[in-house]
C-alpha positions, 0 to 999 in steps of 0.5 A: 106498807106506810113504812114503805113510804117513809123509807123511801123520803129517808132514802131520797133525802140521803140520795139527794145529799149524795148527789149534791157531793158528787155535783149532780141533780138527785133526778140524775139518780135512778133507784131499783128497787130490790124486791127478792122476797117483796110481795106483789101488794107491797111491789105495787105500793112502791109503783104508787110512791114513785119507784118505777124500776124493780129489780129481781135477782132470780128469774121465777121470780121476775117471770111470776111477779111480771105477770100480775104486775099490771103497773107499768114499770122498767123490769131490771134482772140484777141477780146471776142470770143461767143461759138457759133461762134467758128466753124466760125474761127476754121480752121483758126485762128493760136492762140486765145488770149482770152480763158476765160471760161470753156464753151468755152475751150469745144467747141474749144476742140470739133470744133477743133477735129471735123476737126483734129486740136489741137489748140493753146489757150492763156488764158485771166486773168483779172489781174486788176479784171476790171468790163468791162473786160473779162477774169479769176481772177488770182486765178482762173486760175490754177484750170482753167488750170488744167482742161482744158489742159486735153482737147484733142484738145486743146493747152495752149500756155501762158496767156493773158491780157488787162491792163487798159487804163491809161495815163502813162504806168507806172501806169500799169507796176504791172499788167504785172509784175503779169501776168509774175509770173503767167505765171512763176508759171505755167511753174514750174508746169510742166505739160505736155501738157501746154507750157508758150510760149506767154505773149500776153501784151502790146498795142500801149498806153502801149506796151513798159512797156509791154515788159519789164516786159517779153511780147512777142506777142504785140498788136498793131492797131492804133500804125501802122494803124493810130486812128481808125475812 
């Protein structure tokens, strides 16, 4: 666990380098930390070292680890999330990453009224048009958007999106750059009951280029946790 420790100076001194490209404090950056296939014992060490949003990509796994998780800590759903296991995670996820759909803006909406919550959605835009990814067309999303914040229990908080894995970072720089102008033309939109709080972009292989194309909220599993087994 003590490397654990050491990769989080590595990933913070990179973040902190980052950041200072893109003019901003590295305290603007916000690290999730992936834990697909991290221990509970390995996730609580993580919560001592600071790291206090955990990110999880299937929901049995949010749901089993939240339950013996004591510490306190912001619970992330980044991961294809089906409509019917919303109600699993709804009283306890603190921002899901991955609204891509109509269907299942309505059943956030619906699950989330049904406990007195609003809950606070990114949504997923597959800026690259991946076949093997999820998430709306960048065309798509406005429309999108301007049906879906008239959901009463539901909270748009920014947008989402998984890059392509490529080799040099560089090579994807374009799609965090037009995920940030989309993020910018919805802010000028100005509507009421949508905030562009959070560019949720940027993974261990490609989180700097990230940042300095304007993410705020990086998502880091094997960067902190070692290579997934």
């Amino acid at each position: 666990m003590n490397s654990i420790a050491s990769n989080l100076i590595d990933i913070r001194q990179r973040i902190a380098k980052a950041a200072q490209l893109a003019g901003k404090k590295p305290s603007e950056i916000g690290i999730v930390g992936v834990t697909k296939t991290v221990s509970v014992a390995e996730i609580q060490h993580a919560l001592s070292l600071g790291i206090n949003n955990i990110g999880e990509n299937r929901v049995q796994e949010l749901v089993k680890k939240y339950d013996r998780i004591k510490t306190k800590a912001q619970w992330h759903m980044i991961g294809h999330l089906q409509t019917n296991k919303v109600r699993q995670i709804i009283d306890k996820v603190d921002l899901i990453h991955s609204l891509d759909r109509w269907s299942l803006a309505l059943e956030i909406s619906k699950r989330a009224a049904l406990i007195s919550r609003k809950v606070p959605v990114l949504i997923q835009v597959n800026i690259a048009k991946e076949a093997t990814k999820f998430g709306l067309l960048q065309e798509e999303v406005i429309p999108f958007l301007q049906e879906a914040y008239k959901l009463p229990n539901l909270a748009i908080r920014g947008l989402m999106t998984m890059a392509p894995y490529v080799e040099n970072p560089e090579e994807v720089r374009q799609v965090f750059r037009e995920l940030a102008a989309l993020s910018k033309r919805i802010a000028e939109l100005g509507y009421q009951e949508v905030r562009m709080d959070y560019l949720s972009m940027g993974m261990t292989n490609d989180f700097e280029v990230a940042i300095e194309e304007g993410a705020n909220l990086v998502r880091i599993g094997s960067g902190i946790f070692g290579k997934i087994n």
